[in-house]
N, C-alpha and C positions, 0 to 999 in steps of 0.2 A: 394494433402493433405491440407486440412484446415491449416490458418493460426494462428488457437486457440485450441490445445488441451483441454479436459475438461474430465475432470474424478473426480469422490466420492469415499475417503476410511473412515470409520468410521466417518460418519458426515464433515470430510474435504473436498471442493471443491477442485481441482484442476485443475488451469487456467496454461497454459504452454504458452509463446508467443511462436509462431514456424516459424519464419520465419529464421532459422538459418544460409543459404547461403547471408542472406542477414543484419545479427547478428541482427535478431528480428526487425529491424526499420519496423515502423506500415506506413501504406498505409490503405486507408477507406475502405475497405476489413477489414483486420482486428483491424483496430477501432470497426468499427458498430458493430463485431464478438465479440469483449470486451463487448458492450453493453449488448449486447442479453444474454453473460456468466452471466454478472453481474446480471443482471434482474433475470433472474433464481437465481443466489444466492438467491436475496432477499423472490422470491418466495415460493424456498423450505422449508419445516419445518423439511426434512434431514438435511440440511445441518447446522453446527453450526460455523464454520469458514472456511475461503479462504485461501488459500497458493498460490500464484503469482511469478512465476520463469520463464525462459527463456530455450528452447532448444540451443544447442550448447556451445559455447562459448563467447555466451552474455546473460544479462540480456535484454536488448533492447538498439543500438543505438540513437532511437529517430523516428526522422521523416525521411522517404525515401523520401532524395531530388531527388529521380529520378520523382517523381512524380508531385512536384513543377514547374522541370526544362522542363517540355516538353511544348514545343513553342506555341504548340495548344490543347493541352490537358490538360496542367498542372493546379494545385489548388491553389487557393489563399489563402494566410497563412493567413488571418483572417475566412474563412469558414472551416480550418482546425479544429483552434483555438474551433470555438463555433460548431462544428460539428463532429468532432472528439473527440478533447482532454478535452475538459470541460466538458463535458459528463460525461467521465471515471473519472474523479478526483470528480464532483458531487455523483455520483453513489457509489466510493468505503466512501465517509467520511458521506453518508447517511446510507451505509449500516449498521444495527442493528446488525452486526454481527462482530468479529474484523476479519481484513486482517492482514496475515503475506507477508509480501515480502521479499522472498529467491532468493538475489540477488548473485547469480551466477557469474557472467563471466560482463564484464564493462557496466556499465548505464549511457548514455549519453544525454544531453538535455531533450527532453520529458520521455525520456525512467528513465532519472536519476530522474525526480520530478513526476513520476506517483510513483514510488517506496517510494519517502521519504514524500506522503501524506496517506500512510499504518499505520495504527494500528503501528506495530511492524518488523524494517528491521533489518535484519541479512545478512551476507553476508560470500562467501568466501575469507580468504586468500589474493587468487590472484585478488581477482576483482576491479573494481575502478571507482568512480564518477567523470564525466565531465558537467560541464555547459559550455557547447559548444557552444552557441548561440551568443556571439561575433566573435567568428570565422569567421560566414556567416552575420556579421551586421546586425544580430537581437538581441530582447530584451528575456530574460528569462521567460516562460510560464509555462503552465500546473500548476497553482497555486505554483512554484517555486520562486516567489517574496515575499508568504505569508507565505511556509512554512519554508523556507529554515535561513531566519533573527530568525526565531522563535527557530530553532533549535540549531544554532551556534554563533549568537549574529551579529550584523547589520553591523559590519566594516569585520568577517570573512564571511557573505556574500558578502558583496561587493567587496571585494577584490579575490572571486571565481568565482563570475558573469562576473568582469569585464574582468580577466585574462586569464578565461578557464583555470585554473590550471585542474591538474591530480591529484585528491585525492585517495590514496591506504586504501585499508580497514581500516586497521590498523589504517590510520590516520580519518577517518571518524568515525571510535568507540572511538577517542582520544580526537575530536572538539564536541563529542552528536550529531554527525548526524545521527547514527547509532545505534540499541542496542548493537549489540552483532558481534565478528569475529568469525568464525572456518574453522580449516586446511582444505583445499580443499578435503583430501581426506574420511571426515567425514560431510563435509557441510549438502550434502543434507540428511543425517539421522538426523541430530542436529535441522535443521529446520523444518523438518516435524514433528519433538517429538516435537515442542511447539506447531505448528498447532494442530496436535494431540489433546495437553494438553486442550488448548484454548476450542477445542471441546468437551470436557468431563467438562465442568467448566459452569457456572451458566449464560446462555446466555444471559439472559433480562438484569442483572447485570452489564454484560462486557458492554452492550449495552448503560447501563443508565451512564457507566462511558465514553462512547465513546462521548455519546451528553453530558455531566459535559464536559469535554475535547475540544470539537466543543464548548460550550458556552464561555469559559475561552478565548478566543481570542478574543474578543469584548467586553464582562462584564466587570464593575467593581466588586472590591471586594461583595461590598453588592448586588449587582446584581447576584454574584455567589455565596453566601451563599443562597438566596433566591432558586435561580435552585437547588442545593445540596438539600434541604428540599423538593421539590416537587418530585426531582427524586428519593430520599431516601423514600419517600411514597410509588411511585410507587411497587422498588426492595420489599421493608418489605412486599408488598403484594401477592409476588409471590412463586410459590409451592415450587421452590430450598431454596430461603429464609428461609424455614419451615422447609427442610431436611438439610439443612447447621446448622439451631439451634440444631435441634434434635440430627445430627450427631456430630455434639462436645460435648455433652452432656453425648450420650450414648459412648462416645471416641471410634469412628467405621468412617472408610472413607463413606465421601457423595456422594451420589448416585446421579447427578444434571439430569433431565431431559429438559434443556431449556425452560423451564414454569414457 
């Protein structure tokens, strides 16, 4: 069985990690299999957003140290790094389309910052964020040094980087690491209604706010009023733009086709 589920419902991708005996930790199997999903996202003009969850009872462990530790076969964690995992985290914050991450069951190391560099993470209940990478006297990857200070402020990073704590939902919707919790036994309807939503909603738009959003990490202010004016040109020229005027006007729900 593939280590990547991939299926489309109403313009939503969905990417499933599957490696559940093994709580989704990626092996370059299914790294490269990430890719190639990803890639397709971008390519279709189906698809209008990704939903990214895990089979079983994880979201993703991380990295399968079984695959590091073998004597004569194993991978060296910088060819991981730019061959794997850089990839994926390139791939989801270029794509023009937003990603939701329905994080399931615990996300840990890699597994836990391929998650919190998504559009929009939700999670269940029971599930819970590790920055594991001290554990094994490594340093925190997968763009987890840039997104994670941005999220929860630079001393409740460093003090989860350094410690490996165990964050519970709860507490990750409580620090902004998170948007959103729901009861494990309604999770995964709750997350795919915003996937859903995302997908019926004015794609160029989400888009031109996903790169406003990507330029805001490095801009200064006037630097990012200047972006906001060029991408706000772009949005005002596009057809949704036109049926979003219209539709408020004639006070009638808009019809957005991703155009």
């Amino acid at each position: 069985m593939s280590s990547i589920l991939f299926d489309i419902k109403d313009n939503v991708a969905i990417i499933t990690l599957n490696r559940p005996d093994k709580y989704n930790a990626f092996n370059r199997e299914m790294a490269l299999a990430m890719h190639e999903k990803l890639d397709e996202c971008k390519a279709s003009k189906n698809i209008r957003a990704i939903y990214i969850s895990g089979a079983g009872k994880a979201f993703s462990s991380g990295q399968d140290l079984e695959e590091v530790s073998e004597p004569t076969n194993g991978v060296d964690v910088t060819v991981i790094l730019k061959e794997h995992y850089n990839p994926i985290i390139k791939r989801i914050r270029k794509l023009e389309k937003p990603v939701v991450a329905a994080v399931n069951g615990v996300a840990a190391g890699a597994g836990a910052n391929i998650a919190l560099c998504c559009d929009i993470i939700v999670a269940a209940k029971s599930a819970s964020f590790i920055q594991a990478f001290s554990k094994i006297g490594l340093i925190p990857d997968s763009g987890g040094t840039y997104f994670l200070p941005r999220l929860v402020g630079w001393q409740k990073a460093s003090a989860l980087f350094m410690l490996g704590d165990k964050i519970s939902a709860d507490e990750a919707e409580r620090i902004g690491m998170i948007y959103k919790v729901f009861a494990d036994e309604i999770f995964e309807q709750e997350a795919m209604k915003i996937a859903l939503m995302l997908a019926q909603m004015p794609t160029k738009a989400l888009a031109f706010t996903k790169a406003a959003l990507n330029n805001s990490l490095v801009n200064n202010y006037e630097d990012q009023l200047h972006d906001e004016e060029l991408l706000q040109e772009r949005a005002g020229r596009t057809k949704d733009y036109q049926e979003g005027v219209q539709a408020f006007l004639e006070k009638r729900k808009p019809n957005f086709i991703g155009d």
